[in-house]
N, C-alpha and C positions, 0 to 999 in steps of 0.2 A: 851906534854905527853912524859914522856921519854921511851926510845928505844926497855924496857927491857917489859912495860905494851900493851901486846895487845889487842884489843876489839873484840867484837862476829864475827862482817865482817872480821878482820884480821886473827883471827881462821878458820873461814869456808871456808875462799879464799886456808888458806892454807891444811886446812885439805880433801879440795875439796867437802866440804860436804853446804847443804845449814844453813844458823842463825837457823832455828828453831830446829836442829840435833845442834847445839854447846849449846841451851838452851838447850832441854834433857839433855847433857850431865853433864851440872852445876847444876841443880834440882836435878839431879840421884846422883849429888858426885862424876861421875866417870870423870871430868874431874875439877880439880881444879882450883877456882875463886874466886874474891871477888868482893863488888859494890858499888860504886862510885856514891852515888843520885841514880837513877834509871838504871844504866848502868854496866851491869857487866866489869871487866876485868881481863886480863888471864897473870900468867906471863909469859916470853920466858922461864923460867927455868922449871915449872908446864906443860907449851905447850909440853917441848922435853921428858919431864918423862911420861907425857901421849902417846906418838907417839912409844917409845922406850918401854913403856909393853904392848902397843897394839899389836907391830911388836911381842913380846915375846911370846905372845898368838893365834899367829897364827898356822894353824894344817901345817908341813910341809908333801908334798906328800909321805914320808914315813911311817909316823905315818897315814895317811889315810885306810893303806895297811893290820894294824892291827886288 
């Protein structure tokens, strides 16, 4: 498998969340994948774009304030 194709255990390890929160996430669309036989997989490029408008979407304690 090369370096760049990660699978659901490889997302959830990294995203610290458990496989069945990386399937939601591929169902819903909001984390982009494609599937292999029965077996999703996720690219490194699709993994970092999801992490980086995650981060983007977060309330910073200033905006809480409003």
């Amino acid at each position: 498998m090369p370096k760049y194709e990660l699978t659901v255990l490889d997302v959830a390890t990294r995203l610290r969340v458990c496989e069945d929160t990386v399937y939601t996430l591929l169902r819903r669309g909001e984390l982009e994948g494609y599937k292999v036989g029965l077996q999703w997989r996720i690219s490194k490029p699709k993994l970092e774009e999801f992490i980086a408008a995650a981060g983007n979407n977060r309330k910073r304690p200033e905006d809480l304030m409003k």
